[in-house]
OpenMM code with the backbone's topology and positions (N, CA, C; nanometers):
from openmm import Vec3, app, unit

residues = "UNK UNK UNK UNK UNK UNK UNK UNK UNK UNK UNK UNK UNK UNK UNK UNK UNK UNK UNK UNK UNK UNK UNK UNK UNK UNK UNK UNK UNK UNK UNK UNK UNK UNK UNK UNK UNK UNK UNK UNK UNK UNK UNK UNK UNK UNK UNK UNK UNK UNK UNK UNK UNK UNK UNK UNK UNK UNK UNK UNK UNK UNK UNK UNK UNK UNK UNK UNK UNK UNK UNK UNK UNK UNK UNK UNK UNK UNK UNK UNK UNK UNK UNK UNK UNK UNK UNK UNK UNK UNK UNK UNK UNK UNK UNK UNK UNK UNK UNK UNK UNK UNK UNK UNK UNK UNK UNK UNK UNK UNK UNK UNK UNK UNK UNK UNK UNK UNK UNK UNK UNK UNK".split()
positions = [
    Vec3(13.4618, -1.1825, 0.3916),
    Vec3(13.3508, -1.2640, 0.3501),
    Vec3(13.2210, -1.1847, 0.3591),
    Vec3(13.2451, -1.0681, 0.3964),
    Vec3(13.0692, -0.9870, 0.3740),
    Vec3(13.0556, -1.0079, 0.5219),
    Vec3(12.9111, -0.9830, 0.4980),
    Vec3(12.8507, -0.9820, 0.6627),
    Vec3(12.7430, -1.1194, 0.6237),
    Vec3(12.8171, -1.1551, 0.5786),
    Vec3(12.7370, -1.3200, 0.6218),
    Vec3(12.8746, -1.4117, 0.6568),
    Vec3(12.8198, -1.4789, 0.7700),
    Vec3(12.8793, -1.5940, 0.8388),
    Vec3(12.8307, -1.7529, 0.8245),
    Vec3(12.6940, -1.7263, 0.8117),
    Vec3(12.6424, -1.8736, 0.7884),
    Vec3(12.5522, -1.8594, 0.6320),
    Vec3(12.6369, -2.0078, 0.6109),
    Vec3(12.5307, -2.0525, 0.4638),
    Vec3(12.3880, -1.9991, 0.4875),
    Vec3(12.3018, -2.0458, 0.5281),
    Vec3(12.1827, -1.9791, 0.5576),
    Vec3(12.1597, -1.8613, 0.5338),
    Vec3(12.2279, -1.7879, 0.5402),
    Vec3(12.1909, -1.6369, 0.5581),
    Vec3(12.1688, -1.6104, 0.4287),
    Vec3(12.2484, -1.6378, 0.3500),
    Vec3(12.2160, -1.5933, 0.1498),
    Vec3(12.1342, -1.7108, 0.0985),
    Vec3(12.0538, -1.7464, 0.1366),
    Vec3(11.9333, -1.8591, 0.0858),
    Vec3(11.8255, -1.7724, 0.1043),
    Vec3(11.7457, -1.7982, 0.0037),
    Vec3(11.7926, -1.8840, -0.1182),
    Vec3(11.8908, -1.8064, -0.2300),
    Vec3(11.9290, -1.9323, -0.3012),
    Vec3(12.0153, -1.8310, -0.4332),
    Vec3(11.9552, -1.8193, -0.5341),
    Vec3(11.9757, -1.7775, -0.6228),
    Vec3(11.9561, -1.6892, -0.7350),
    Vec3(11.9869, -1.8101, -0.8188),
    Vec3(11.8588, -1.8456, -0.9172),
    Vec3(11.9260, -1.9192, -1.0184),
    Vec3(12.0456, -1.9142, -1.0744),
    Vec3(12.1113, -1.8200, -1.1590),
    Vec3(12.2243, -1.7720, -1.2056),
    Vec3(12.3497, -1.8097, -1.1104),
    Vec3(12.3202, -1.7944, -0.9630),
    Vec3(12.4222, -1.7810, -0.8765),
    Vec3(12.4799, -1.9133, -0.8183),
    Vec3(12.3617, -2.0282, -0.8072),
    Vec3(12.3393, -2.1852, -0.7851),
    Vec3(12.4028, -2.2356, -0.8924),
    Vec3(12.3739, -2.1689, -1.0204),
    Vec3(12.4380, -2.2702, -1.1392),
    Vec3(12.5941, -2.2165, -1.1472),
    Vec3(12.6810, -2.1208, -1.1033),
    Vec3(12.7619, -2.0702, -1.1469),
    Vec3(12.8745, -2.1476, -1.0136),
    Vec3(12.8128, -2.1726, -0.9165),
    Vec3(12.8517, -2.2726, -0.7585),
    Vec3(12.9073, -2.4322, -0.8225),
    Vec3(12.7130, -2.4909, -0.8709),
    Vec3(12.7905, -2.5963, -0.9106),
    Vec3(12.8810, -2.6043, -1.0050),
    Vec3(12.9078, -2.5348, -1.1103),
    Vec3(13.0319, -2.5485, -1.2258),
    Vec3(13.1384, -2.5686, -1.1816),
    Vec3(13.1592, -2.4692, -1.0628),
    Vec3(13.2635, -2.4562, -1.0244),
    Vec3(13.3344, -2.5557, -0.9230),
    Vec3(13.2297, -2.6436, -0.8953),
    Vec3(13.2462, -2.7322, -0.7709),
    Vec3(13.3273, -2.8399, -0.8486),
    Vec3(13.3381, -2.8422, -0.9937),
    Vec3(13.4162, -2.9753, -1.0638),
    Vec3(13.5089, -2.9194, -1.0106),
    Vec3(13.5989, -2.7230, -1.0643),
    Vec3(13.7282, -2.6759, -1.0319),
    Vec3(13.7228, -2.5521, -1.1767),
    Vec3(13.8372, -2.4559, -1.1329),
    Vec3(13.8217, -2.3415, -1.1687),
    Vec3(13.7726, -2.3297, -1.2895),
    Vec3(13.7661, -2.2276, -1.3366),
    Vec3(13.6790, -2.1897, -1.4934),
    Vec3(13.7180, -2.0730, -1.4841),
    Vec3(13.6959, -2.0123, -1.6476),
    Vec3(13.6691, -1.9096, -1.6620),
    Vec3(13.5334, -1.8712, -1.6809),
    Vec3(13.5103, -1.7632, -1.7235),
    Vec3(13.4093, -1.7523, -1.7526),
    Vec3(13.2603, -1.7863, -1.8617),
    Vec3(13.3425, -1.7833, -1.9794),
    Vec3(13.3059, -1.8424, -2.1234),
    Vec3(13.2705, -1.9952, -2.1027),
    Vec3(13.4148, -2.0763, -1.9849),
    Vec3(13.3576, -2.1871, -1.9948),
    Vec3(13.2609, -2.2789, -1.8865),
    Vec3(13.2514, -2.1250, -1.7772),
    Vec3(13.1410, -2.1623, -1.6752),
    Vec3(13.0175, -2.1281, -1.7830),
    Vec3(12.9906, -2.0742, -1.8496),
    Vec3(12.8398, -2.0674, -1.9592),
    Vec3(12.8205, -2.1894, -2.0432),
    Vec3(12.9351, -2.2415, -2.0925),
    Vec3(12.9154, -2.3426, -2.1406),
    Vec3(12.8881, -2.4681, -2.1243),
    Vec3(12.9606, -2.4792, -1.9573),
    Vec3(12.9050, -2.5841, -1.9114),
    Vec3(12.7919, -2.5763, -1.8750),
    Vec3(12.7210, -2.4667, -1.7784),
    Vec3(12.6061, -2.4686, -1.7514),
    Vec3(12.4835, -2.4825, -1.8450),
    Vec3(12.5781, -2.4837, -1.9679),
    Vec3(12.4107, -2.4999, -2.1006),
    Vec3(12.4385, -2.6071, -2.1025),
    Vec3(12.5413, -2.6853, -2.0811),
    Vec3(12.5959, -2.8620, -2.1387),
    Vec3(12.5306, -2.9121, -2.0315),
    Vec3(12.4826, -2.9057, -1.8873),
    Vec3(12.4740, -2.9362, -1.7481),
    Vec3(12.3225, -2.9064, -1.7965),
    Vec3(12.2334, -2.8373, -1.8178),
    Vec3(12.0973, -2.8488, -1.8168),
    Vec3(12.0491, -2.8785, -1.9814),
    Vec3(12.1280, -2.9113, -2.0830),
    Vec3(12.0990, -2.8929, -2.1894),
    Vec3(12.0036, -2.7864, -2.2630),
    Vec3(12.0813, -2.6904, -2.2328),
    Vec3(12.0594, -2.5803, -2.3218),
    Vec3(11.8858, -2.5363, -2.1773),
    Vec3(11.8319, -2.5573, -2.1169),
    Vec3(11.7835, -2.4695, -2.0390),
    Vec3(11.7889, -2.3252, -1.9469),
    Vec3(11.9303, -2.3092, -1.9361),
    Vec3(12.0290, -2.2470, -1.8707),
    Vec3(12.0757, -2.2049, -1.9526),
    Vec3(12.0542, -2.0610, -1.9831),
    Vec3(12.1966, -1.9694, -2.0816),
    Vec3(12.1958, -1.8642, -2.0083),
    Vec3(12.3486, -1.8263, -1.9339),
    Vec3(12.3970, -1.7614, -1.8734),
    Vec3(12.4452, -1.6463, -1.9999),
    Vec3(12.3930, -1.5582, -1.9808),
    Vec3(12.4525, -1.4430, -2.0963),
    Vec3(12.5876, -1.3504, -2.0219),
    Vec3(12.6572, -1.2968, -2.0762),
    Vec3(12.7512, -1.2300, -2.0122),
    Vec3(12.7154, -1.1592, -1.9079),
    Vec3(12.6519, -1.0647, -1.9322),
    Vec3(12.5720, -0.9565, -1.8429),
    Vec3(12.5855, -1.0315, -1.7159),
    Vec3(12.4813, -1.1145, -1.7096),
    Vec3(12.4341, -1.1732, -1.6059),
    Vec3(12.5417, -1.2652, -1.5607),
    Vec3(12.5984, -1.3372, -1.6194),
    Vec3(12.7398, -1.4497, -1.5443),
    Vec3(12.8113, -1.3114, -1.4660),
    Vec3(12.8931, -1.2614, -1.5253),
    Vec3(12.9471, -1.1310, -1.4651),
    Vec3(12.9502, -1.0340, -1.3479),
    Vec3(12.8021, -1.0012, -1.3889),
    Vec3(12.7253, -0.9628, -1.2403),
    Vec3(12.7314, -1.0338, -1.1334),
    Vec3(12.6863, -1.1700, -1.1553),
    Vec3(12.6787, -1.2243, -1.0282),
    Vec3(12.8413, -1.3076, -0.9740),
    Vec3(12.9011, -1.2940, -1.0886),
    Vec3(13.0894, -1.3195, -1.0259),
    Vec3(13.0774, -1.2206, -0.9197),
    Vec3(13.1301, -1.0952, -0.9845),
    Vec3(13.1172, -0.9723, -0.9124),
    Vec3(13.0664, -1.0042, -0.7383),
    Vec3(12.9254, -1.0037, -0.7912),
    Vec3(12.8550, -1.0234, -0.6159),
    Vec3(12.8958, -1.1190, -0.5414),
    Vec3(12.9057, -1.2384, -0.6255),
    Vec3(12.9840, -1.3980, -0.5371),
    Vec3(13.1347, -1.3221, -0.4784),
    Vec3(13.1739, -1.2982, -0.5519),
    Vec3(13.3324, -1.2318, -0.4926),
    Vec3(13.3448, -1.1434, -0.3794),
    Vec3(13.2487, -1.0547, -0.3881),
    Vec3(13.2344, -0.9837, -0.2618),
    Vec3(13.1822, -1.0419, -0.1566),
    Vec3(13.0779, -1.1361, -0.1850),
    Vec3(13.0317, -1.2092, -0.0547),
    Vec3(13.1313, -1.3618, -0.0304),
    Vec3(13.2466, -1.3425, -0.0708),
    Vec3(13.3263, -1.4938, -0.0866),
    Vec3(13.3275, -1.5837, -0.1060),
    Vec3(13.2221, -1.6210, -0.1930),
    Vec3(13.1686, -1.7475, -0.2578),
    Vec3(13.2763, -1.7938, -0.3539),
    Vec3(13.3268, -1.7136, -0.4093),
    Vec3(13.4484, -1.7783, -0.5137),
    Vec3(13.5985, -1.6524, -0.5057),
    Vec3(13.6725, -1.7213, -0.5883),
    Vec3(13.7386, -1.6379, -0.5903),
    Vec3(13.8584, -1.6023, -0.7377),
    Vec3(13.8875, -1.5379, -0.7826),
    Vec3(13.9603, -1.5494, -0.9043),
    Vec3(14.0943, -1.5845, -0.8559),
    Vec3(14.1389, -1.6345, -0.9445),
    Vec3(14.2865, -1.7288, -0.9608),
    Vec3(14.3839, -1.6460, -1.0652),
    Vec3(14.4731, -1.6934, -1.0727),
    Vec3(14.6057, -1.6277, -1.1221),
    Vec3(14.5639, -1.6487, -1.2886),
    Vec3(14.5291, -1.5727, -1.3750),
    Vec3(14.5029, -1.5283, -1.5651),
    Vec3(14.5681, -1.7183, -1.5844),
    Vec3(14.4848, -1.7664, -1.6235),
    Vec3(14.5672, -1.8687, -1.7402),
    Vec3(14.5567, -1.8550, -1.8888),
    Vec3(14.6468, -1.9305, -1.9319),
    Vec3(14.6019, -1.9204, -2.1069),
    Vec3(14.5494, -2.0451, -2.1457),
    Vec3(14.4559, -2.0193, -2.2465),
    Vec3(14.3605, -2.1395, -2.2295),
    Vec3(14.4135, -2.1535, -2.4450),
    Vec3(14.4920, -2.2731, -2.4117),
    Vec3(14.5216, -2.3338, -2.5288),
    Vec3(14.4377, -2.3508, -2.6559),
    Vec3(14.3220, -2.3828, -2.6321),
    Vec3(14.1985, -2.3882, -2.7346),
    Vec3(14.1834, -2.2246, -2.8067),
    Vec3(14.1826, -2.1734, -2.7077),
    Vec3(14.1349, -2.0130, -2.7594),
    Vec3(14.2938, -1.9184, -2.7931),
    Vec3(14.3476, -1.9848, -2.8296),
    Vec3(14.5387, -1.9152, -2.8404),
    Vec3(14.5692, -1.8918, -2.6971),
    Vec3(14.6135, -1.7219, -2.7694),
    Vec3(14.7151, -1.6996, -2.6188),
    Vec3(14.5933, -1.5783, -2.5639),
    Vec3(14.4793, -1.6030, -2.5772),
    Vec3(14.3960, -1.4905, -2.4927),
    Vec3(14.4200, -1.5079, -2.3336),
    Vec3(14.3569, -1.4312, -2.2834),
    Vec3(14.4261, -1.4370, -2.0949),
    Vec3(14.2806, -1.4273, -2.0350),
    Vec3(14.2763, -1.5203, -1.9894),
    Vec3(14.0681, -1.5237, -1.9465),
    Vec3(14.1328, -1.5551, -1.7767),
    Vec3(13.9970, -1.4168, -1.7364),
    Vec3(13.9977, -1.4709, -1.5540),
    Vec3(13.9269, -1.5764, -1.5512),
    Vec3(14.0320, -1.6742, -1.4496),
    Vec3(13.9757, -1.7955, -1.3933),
    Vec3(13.9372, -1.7822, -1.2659),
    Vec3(13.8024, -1.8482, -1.1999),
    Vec3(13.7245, -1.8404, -1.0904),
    Vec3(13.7037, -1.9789, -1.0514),
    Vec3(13.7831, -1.9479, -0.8765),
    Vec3(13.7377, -2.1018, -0.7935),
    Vec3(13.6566, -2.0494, -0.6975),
    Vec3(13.6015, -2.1339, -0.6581),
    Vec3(13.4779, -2.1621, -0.5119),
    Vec3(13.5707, -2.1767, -0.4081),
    Vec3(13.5103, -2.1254, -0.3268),
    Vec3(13.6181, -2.1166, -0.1927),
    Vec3(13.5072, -2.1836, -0.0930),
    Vec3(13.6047, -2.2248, 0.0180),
    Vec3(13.4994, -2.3743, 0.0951),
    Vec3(13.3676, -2.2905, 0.1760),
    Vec3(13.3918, -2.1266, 0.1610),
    Vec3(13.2428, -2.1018, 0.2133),
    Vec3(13.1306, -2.1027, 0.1055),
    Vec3(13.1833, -2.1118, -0.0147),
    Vec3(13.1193, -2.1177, -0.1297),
    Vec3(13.0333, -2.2353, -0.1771),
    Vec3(13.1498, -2.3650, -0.1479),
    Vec3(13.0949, -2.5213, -0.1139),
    Vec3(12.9866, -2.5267, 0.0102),
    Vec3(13.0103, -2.4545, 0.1305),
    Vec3(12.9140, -2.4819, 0.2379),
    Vec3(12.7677, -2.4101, 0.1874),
    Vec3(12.8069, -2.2967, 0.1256),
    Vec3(12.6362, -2.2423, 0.0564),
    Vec3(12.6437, -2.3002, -0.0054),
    Vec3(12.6586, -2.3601, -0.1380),
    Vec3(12.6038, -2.4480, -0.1980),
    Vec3(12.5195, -2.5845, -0.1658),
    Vec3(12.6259, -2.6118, -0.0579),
    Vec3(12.5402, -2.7580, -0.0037),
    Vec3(12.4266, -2.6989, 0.0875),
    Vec3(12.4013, -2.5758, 0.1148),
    Vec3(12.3027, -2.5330, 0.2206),
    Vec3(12.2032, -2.5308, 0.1302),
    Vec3(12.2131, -2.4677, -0.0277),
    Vec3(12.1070, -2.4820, -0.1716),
    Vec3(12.0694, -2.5642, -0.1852),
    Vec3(12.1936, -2.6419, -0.1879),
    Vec3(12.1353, -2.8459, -0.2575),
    Vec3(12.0061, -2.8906, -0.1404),
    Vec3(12.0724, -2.8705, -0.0239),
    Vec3(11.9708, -2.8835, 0.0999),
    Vec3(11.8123, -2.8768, 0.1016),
    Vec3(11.8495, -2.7726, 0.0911),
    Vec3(11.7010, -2.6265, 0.0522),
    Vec3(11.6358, -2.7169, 0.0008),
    Vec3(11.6451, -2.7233, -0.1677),
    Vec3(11.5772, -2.7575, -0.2673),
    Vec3(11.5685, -2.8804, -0.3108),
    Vec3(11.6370, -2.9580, -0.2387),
    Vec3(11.6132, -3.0895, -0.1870),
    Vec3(11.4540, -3.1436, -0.1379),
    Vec3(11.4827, -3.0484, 0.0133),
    Vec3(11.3939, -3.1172, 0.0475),
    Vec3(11.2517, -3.0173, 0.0410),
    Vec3(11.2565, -2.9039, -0.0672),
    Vec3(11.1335, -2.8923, -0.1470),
    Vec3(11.0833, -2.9948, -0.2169),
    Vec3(11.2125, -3.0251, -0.2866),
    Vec3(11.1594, -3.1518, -0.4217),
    Vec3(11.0862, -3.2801, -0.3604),
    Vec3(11.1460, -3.2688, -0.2061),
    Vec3(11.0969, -3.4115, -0.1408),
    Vec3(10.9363, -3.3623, -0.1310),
    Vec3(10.9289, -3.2530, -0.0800),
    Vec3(10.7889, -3.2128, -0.0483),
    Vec3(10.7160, -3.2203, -0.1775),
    Vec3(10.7333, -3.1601, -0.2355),
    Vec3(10.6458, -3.1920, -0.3779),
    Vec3(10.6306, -3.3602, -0.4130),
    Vec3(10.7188, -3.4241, -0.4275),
    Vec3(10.6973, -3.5325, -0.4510),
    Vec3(10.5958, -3.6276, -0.3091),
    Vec3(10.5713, -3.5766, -0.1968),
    Vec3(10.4940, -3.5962, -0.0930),
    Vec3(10.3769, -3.5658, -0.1670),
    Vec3(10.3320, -3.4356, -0.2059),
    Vec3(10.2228, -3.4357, -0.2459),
    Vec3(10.1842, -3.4322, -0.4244),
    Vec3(10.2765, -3.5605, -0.4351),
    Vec3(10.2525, -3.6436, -0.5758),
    Vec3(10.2331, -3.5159, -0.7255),
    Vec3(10.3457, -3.4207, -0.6775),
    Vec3(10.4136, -3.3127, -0.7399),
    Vec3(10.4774, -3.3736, -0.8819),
    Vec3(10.5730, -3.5018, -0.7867),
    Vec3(10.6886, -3.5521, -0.8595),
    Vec3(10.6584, -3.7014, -0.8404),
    Vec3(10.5349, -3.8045, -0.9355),
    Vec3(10.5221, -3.8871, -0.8970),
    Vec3(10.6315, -3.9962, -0.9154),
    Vec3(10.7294, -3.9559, -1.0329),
    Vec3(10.8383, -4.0386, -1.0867),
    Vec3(10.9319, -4.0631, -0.9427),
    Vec3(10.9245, -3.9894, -0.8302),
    Vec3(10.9960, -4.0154, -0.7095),
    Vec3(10.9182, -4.0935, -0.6362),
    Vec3(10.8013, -4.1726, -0.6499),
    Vec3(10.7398, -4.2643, -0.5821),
    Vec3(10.6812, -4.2324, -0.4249),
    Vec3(10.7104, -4.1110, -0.3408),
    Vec3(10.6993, -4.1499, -0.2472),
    Vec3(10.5519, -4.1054, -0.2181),
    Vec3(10.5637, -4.1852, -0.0863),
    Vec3(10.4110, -4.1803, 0.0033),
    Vec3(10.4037, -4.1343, 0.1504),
    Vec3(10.3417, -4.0711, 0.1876),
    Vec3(10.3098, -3.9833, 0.3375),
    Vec3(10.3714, -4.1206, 0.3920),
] * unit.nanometer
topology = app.Topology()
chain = topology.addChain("A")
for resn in residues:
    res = topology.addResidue(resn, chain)
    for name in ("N", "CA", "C"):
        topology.addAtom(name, app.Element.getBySymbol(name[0]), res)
């Protein structure tokens, strides 16, 4: 798992790296269709280009955030052989340490009427 032990320690994440967590938190993907969801998931705000999805597999893998799964064939696309990538439960615990994070930024902003559509008041 790298030399990190606690969620905390890789906070914050990397846009790219947060969106590629939650995709995966439905269940495995490949790659093509972790991009796709993530443009379907922010509507089109989020475009993960290869380069960059890739890269940060790569780095998630080494630090054990996910992990690749056994080649499936993905029926839609014939008989091509695409690596599939799951989140592994230290992967879920950083993630929820993100959701955390930026949570309770959003709370703070909306404290100081950042985010008035969240209503709140000191």
């Amino acid at each position: 798992m790298g030399a990190h032990n606690e969620p905390k320690d890789l906070l914050p994440l990397t846009e790219p790296v947060f969106h590629i967590l939650l995709s995966l938190a439905d269940g495995e993907r490949h790659g093509y269709a972790i991009m796709q969801e993530v443009r379907e998931r922010t509507d089109g705000d989020v475009v993960l280009v290869p380069g960059t999805l890739y890269g940060a597999i790569k780095r998630m893998r080494g630090l054990g955030l996910i992990e690749e799964t056994d080649a499936r064939v993905d029926p839609e696309l014939g008989e091509e052989r695409r690596r599939s990538y799951r989140i592994t439960a230290f992967g879920e615990r950083v993630a929820a340490a993100e959701a955390a994070r930026v949570s309770a930024l959003a709370r703070q902003a909306a404290l100081k009427r950042l985010l008035p559509e969240w209503g709140l008041t000191t």
